[in-house]
N, C-alpha and C positions, 0 to 999 in steps of 0.2 A: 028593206034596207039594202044598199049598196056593199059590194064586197069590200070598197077599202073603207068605209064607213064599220063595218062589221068588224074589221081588222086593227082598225081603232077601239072600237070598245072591245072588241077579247085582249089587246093590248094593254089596255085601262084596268082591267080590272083582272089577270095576271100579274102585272108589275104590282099595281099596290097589294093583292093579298101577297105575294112572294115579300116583296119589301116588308109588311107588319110582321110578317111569320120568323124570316130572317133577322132582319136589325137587332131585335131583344137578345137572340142569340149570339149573333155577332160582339155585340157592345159587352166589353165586359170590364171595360173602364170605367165604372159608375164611379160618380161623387155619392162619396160617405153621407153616413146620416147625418145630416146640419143644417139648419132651414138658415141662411147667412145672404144676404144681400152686399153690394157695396158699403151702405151706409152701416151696417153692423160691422163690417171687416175694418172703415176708416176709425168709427169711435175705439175699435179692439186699438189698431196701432195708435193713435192717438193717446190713450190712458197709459198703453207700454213702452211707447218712444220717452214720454214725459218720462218715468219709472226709469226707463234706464241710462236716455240722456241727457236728461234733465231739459229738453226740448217741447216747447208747445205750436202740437201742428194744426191744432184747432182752425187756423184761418187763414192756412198757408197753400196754395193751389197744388194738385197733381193729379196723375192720370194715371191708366193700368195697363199692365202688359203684362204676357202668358212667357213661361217657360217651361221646356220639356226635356230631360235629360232619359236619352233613348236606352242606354246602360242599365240605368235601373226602372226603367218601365219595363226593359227584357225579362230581369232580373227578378221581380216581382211578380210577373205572371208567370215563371217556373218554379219559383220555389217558396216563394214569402208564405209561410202561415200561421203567422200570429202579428199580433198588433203594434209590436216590436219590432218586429219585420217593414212597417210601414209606417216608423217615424218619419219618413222624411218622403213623402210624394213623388212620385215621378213627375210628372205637372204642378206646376205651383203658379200661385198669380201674385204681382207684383202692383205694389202702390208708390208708385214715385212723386215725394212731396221736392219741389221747388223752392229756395230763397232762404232757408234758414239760416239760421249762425253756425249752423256744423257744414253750412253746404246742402247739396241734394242729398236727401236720405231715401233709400229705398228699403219698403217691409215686405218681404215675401208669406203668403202664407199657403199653408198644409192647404189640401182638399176640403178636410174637414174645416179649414175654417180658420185654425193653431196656426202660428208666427213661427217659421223656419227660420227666419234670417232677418237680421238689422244691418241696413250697411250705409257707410256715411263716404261722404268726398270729403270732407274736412278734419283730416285727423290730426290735424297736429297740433301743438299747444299752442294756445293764443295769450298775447300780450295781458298780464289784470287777470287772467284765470287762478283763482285756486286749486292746489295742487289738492289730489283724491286720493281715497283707499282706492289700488287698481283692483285688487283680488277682491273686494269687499263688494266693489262693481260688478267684475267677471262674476264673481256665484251668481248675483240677481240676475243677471243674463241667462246665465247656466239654465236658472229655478223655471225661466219665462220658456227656454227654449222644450228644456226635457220635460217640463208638466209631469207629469204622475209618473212617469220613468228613471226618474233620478236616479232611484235603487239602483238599476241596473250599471248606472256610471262609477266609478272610484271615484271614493269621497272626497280624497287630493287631487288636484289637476297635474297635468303636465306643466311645466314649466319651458315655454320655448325663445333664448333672450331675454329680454327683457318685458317685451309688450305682447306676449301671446300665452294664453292659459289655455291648454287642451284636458278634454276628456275624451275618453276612446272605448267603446263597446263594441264587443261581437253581436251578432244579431243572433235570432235563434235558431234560424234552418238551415243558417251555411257560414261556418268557420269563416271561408274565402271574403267575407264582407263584410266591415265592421263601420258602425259609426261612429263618427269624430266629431264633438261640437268647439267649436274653434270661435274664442272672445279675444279679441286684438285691442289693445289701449293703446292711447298716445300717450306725450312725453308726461301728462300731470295726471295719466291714469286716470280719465277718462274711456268711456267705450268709442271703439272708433268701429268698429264692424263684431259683430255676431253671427254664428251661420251654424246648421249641421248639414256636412259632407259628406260624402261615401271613399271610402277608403276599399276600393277592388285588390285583390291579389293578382297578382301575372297569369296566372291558370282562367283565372274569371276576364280579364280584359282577352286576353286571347280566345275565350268562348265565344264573346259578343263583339270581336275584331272587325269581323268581316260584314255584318248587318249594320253598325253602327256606322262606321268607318266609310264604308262603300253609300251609304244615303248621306252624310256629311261633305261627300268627295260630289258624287252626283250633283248636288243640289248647287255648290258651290260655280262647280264647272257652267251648267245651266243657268243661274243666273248672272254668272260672265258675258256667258255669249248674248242673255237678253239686252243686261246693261248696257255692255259696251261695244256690241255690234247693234242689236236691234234699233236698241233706241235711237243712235246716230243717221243711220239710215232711214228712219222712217223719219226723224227729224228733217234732214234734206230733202227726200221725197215732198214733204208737207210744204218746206219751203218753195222749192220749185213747182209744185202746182201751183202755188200760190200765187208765183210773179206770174205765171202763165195764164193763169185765172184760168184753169183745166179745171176745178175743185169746184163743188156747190155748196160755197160758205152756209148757206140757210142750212140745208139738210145737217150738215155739221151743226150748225149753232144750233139746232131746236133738238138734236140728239143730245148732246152736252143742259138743254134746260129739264127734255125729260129724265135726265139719268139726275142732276143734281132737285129736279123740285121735290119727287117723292123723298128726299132723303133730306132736305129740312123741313117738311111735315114731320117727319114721325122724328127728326133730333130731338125735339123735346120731353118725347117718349123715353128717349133711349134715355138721354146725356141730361136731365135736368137736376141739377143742383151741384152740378159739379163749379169747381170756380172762373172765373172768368178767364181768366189765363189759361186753363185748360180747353174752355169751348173755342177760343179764339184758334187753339193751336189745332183743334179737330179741323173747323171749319177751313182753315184757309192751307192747314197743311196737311190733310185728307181731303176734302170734298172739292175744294178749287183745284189741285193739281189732279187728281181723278177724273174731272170736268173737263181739266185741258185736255190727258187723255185720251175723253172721249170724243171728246172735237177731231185732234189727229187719227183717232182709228177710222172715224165714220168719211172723215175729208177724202184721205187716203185710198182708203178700200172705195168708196163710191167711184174712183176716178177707173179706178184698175177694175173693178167688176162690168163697169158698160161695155168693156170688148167681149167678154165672156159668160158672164153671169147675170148679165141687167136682170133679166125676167123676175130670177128668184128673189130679187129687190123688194120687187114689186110692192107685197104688203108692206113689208119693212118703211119702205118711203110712205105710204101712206098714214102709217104711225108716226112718222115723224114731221109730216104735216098737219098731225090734232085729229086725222080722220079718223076716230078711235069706233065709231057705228057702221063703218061700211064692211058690206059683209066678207072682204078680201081679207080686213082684220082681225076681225073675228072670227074667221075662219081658221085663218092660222093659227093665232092663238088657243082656240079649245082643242084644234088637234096636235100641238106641240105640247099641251099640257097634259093629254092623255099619253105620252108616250116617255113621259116622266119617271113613272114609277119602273117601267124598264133598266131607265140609266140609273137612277135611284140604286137599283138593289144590286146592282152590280159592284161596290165594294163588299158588301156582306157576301157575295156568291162567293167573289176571291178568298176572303176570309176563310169563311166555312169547308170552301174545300176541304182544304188541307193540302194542297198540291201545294202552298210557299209556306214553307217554316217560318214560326215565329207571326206571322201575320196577324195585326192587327187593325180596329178603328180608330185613326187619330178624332179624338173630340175636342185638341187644344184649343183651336177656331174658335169652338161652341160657346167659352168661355165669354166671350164678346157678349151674348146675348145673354147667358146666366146673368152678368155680372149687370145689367140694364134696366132701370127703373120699370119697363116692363117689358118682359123675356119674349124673347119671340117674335119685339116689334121691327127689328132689323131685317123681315124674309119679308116684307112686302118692300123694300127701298133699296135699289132704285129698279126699276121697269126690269131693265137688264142688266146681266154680271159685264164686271170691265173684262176680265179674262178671258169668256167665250164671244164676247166683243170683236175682243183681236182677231182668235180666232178665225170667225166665221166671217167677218166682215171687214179684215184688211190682210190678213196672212192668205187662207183660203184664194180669194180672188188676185193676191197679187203670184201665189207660187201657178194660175191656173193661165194668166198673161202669160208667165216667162218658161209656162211648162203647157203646150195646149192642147196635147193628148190625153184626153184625161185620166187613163189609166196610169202614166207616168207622173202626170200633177197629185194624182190621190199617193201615189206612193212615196212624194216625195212631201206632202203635208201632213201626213199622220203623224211619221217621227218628229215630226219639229212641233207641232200641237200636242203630240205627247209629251214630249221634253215640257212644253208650259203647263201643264194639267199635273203635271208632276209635283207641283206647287201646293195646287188645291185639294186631290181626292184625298178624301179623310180615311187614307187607309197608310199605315205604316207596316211596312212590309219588306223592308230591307231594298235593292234596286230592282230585285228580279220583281218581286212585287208588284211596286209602286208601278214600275216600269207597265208592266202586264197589264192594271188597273186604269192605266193612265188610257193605254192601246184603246181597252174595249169602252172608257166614256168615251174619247174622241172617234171611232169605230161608227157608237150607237148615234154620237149628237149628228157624225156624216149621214148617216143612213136618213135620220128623222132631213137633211139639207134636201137630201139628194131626191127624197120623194114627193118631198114635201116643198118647202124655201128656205131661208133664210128669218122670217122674224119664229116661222114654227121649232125652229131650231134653236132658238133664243130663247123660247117662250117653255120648252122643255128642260131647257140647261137649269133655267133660273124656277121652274117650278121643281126641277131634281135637287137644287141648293135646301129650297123651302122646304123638303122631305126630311133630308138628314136632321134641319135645325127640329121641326117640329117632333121625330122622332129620338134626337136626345131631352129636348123638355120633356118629353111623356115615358121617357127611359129611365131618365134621373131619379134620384133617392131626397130630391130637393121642394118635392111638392107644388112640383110644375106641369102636372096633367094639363090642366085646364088651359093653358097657354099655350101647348105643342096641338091642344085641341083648336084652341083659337086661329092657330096660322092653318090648319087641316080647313078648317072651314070658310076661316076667307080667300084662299085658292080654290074651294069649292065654289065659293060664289063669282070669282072671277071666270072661272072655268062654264058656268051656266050663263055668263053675261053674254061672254066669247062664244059661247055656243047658240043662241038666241041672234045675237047680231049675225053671225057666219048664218044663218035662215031668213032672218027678216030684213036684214041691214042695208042698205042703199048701198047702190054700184058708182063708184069714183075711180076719177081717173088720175093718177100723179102728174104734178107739175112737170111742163118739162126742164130737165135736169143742167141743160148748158143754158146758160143768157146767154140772149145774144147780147153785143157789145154795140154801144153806138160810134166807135171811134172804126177807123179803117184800120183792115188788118195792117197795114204797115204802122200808122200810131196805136194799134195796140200792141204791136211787139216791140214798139221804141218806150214806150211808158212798160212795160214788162222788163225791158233791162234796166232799166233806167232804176226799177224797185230793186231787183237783184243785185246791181252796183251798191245800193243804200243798203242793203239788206247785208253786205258780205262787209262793208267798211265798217259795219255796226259790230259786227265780230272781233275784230282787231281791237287793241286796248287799248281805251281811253286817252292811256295817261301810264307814264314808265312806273314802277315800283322806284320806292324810296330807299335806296341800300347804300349804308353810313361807307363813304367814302369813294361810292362811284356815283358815275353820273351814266342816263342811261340815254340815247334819240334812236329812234326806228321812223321807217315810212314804206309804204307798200303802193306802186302805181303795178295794175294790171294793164296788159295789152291789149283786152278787148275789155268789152264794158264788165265782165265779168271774170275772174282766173282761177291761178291753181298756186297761188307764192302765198303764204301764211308767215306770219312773226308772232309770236307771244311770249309771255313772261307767268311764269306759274311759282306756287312756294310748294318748298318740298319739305316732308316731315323732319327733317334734320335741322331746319332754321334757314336751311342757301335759297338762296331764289334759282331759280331758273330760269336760263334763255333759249328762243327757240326760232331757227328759218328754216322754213319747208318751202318745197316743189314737186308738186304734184307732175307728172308725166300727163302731156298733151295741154290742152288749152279752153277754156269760155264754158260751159255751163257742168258741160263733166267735170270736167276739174274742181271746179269752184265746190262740186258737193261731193268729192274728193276730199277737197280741203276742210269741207266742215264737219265731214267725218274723221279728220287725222287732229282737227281742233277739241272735237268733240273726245276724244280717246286719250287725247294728253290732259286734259280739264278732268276727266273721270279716273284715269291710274296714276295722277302723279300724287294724292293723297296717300295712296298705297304704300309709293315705292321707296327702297332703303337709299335709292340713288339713279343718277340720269342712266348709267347702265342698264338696272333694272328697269325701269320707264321705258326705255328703248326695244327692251326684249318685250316688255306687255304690248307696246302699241305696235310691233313687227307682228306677236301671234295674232293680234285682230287684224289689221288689216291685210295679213295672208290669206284669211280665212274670208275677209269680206270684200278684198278688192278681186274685178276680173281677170284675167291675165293679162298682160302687156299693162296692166297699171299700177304702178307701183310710188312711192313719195321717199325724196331724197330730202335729209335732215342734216340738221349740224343742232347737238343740243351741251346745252353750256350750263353748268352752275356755278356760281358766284357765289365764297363763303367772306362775308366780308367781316372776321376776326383775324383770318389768316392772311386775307388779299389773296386766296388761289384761287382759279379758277380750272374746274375739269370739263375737259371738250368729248364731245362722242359726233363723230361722221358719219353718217352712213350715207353713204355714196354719194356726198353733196358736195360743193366745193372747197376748199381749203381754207379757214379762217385766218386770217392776217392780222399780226400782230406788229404792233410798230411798238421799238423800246426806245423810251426818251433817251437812258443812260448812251446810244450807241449813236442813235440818230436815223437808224435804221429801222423796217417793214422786213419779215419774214415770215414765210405760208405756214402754217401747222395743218401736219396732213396725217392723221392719226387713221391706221388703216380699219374697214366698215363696207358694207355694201347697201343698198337700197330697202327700206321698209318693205316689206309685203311681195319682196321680190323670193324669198325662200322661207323654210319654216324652219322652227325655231333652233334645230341642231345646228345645221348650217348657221345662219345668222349670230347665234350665239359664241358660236368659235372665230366667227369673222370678225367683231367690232371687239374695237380695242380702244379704251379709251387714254387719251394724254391729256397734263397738267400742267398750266404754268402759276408762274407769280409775278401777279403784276403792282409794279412799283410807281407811286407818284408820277404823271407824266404818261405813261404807259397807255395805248389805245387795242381795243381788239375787237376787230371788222367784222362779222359775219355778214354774208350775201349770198343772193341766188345768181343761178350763173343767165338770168336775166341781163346783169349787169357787164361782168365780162363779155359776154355773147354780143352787145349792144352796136347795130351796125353804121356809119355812114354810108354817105350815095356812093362812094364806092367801093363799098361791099368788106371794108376792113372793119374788124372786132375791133372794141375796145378794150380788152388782154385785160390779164393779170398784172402784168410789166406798166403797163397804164397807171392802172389803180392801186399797185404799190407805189409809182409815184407821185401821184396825187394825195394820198395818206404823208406819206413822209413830207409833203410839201406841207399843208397844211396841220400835221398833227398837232401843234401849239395851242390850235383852235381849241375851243369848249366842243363838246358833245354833239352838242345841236348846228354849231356852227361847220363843224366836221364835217357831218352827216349832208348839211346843203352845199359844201364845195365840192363834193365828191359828185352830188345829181346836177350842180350846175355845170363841172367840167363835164360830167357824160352827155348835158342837152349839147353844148358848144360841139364836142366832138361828132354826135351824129347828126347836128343839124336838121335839115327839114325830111330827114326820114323817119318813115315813122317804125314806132317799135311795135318788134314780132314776137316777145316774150314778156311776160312778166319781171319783175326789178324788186328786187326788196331789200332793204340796210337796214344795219344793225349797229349800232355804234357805243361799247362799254366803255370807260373813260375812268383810269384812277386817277382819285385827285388827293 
């Protein structure tokens, strides 16, 4: 036997005894004694929804979801020791029924199995209802919530208002924590929610301040940056390989069929009997967008890894062209899955240390698979995880392009692959922790890259997934040996398959990866823009928003077949709409994925935000952090509250919005002082932009523009100004909207005539009527 053959099995069999030996000890989150499936959990809420809100959800769709409150999972493995101590789960899972007459009801239940919480969207008294005993309701709630613990509570409740009955206990190992069951009626005393709470003292939140607090701030900040920078970015990337036809759509599409086929085989393993409006909502909003996913990881990363990494490709493409026998395949795969139980045991080592306080195994995840017609069938689907996907196969090769030393590329991918793994390792551990944890899998899965490829890398991540699942079925108090035995042994047999093929298996070669094009490279870079032109006007919106009492025309001509000028219209959580003109700094294909990242970031925080203020500060800190230097995006953004007829303006460093008032007859600039997007961070920027207000009246128009427009030159070399296009506004403001908007590009063609334009043009035209 060969030494890295040898070093593979003293690896193989190291990690999995270390991992059996460990995880039992680690894990000390078990689910209580309760043999409970889903279908026993929905007939429990079923009988007690009826019971207490007089609701039948017998035939009513929903679906489930996990929650963890980090506070008292602390809190419970220091000091809880008695059964009182552990009313109320740290973990609870959640059944959310759709379409009732109360609304969505969600049923929380205990570990064991017991209903913590009823809670309803629909509380308030409806037309034809008979009015109820409220208190006569609240106790039946009380009896469902407390079960055999009643005693413990006072036999009166609190009285809080009108619609709220409390009861409140101490627990029995620590004064500092009591619980509070809280029944809320509506107006005819009805239940509208049910729950038991925890109720911390200031001495106990201040215990658990800084573990808690600091893994809620982390996680928060990190999936920011993935949102709202990553995704945009690689969004553009995707699209511009696309027009370029740089990208090998097959390899993408047959990645996206292996990642979705195994995972509708075994759906009906998992999801059957659930109702139809639940499987519709898995399939198309899980498994189809995870699909597209993996189309852009594999598009993406294949285009960026042929400068640098093709090689390690290598089997990876051969997988992805069905060559599942050839022995390059198989190869990698049995030795990526021998190197599994290495990463594997590496949260239980963290654990066990003892070097990070409070460290634990998260098993919320786990819950997925408990809760599934059969446990366990989720670790074979799909080939590979989407997370170590990214990873390895579009992050990896793109930071290895733009960083090509590799000691400097690896330094600069760990933390940012860490920050993602952050996500997934099943260890809760406060940030130092998690952090640590996140290091040494991204550390182990580099090392299995680096020596190995790319699919052994894969093939390790996703058979270390299949460890933890099969190690809490055979850890549980749920009577799932035999299942966490099941997944052990059909990764045992894929592992001898893979191992037999990497021996016997036939030698193949990968397609190669660029088509050639039958068009000349000049008609293929003319039909390449020609997509990108369609591709960027497709962005722009349709069609104005409909807001009672204005009228809205926009239009956007770029200067080359592609730009950097943006307009949109978004709604903001307050009821205003919003308006918006950008310009991106410089011009044609930069720009344009510029712009679709500044479109992208106003699409994604203006749900967020209290106001275009706040909007303006979220999309300055991403695009600080994600544009290069010298490029930055000058805005003007506007909301429209049309009860009031104001509208508030924010500049940043874009040109002055012009306002023409009927009552005067007169155009005048609003210049509310602001600097440039992405041009400084967030202290600066935030003391710079200042927003201003007006009110506009019947009559009243207000222009935004890029300074496209003003800049606009004829043959002899004169702008068409400001002074221009305040006259031209004032000429024609009588006009409608639309009509407005085409005198203003018809005076600007007349004025520059047969020169052609060197900038982008965008208008904006609000109109009170």
């Amino acid at each position: 036997m060969t030494a890295p053959r040898l070093a593979g099995l003293l690896a193989a069999i190291g990690g999995f005894a270390a991992f059996a030996v460990l995880y039992p000890m680690a894990n000390t989150s078990h689910a209580e004694d309760a043999r409970w499936n889903r279908h026993t959990l929905h007939r429990s809420a079923v009988d007690q929804v009826r019971r207490v809100l007089d609701v039948d959800l017998s035939s009513n769709s929903w679906i489930h979801n996990s929650q963890t409150r980090d506070t008292l999972f602390l809190w419970q493995r220091r000091y809880a020791r008695s059964a009182f101590d552990n009313l109320l789960s740290a973990q609870t899972l959640e059944l959310v029924y759709s379409g009732t007459r109360r609304g969505d009801i969600t049923v929380s239940f205990h570990r064991n199995g017991r209903i913590v919480a009823i809670r309803t969207t629909g509380g308030s008294r409806r037309r034809g209802e008979p009015a109820k005993n409220a208190e006569q309701n609240a106790r039946a709630a009380f009896q469902i919530l407390a079960g055999e613990f009643q005693g413990r509570f006072p036999a009166a409740p609190e009285l809080r208002g009108e619609s709220e009955y409390l009861w409140t206990a101490r627990t029995d190992s620590d004064p500092r924590l009591r619980w509070q069951i809280s029944i809320r009626v509506n107006a005819n005393g009805a239940i509208r929610d049910a729950s038991i709470r925890t109720l911390f003292d200031d001495a106990l939140r201040r215990e658990f301040h800084r573990t808690t607090r600091g893994m809620g701030e982390a996680k928060t900040i990190v999936g920011i940056i993935l949102a709202f920078v990553g995704a945009p970015i690689l969004g553009g990337m995707l699209i511009f390989g696309w027009m370029r036809r740089t990208i090998d759509r097959r390899l993408a599409r047959n990645a996206a069929i292996l990642y979705l086929l195994p995972s509708l085989l075994t759906f009906p393993l998992e999801f059957w009997g659930l109702s139809p409006g639940s499987i519709a909502r898995l399939l198309f909003g899980g498994l189809l967008f995870t699909g597209l996913g993996v189309f852009a990881y594999i598009a993406v990363g294949q285009r960026a890894a042929r400068d640098l990494e093709w090689d390690r490709w290598r089997s990876f493409r051969l997988l992805l062209e069905f060559k599942f026998r050839s022995f390059e395949v198989g190869r990698s795969v049995s030795q990526g899955i021998q190197w599994a139980g290495m990463l594997a045991v590496i949260p239980s080592a963290v654990v066990m240390s003892g070097l990070i306080p409070d460290a634990y195994l998260q098993t919320t995840a786990g819950w997925v698979y408990l809760f599934a017609n059969v446990p366990g069938a989720g670790a074979f689907t799909p080939i590979f995880d989407l997370f170590p996907t990214f990873l390895l196969a579009t992050l990896l090769p793109l930071v290895s392009q733009r960083f090509p030393f590799r000691t400097l590329s690896l330094l600069v991918f760990i933390p940012l692959a860490s920050a993602a793994v952050y996500f997934v390792a099943p260890v809760h551990a406060g940030p130092e922790g998690s952090a640590v944890t996140s290091v040494l899998l991204v550390g182990g899965a580099l090392l299995v890259y680096l020596n190995y490829d790319l699919l052994a890398a894969l093939s390790a991540l996703k058979a270390c997934s299949a460890l933890w699942i099969a190690g809490m079925l055979i850890d549980s108090t749920m009577g799932l040996e035999w299942h966490g035995a099941a997944v052990l042994a059909g990764y045992a047999s894929i592992w001898l398959c893979a191992f037999r093929a990497g021996r016997t298996g036939y030698e193949a070669e990968p397609a190669d990866p660029v088509a050639q094009s039958f068009l000349s490279q000049r008609e293929r870079l003319k039909a390449e823009f020609s997509l990108a032109q369609q591709a960027q006007q497709r962005m722009l919106p349709h069609s104005p928003p409909q807001i009672p009492g204005f009228a809205l025309a926009a239009s956007c001509q770029p200067a080359k077949d592609v730009g950097g000028d943006l307009y949109d219209y978004f709604a903001l959580p307050d009821g205003k709409t919003g308006l918006c003109v950008a310009d991106v700094s410089g011009k044609g294909m930069p720009a344009a994925l510029y712009m679709t990242l500044t479109k992208g970031l106003i699409a994604a925080a203006s749900p967020e935000s209290n106001d275009i203020t706040d909007l303006a500060r979220k999309i300055n800190r991403h695009l600080h952090v994600a544009c290069r230097k010298k490029v930055f995006v000058t805005a003007v953004l506007a909301s429209v509250d049309s009860e009031t007829r104001t509208v508030e303006i924010i500049r940043a460093g874009h040109n002055p919005a012009l306002l023409y008032e009927a009552a005067s007859g007169k155009a005048r600039y609003l210049n509310p002082p602001g600097i440039g997007l992405g041009l400084a961070g967030a202290a600066l920027f935030d003391r710079g932009v200042k927003p201003g207000q007006v009110q506009l009246k019947a009559g009243d128009s207000l222009v935004l523009y890029s300074d496209g427009v003003t800049e606009a030159m004829n043959e002899q070399l004169e702008q068409y100004g400001e002074e221009r296009l305040q006259r031209t506004v004032e000429r024609f403001a009588q006009l409608d909207a639309s009509s407005l908007l085409s005198r203003i590009k018809s005076d600007m063609g007349e004025f520059t005539g047969a020169e052609p334009s060197h900038d982008d043009a965008t208008l904006l035209v609000l109109q009170a009527q």
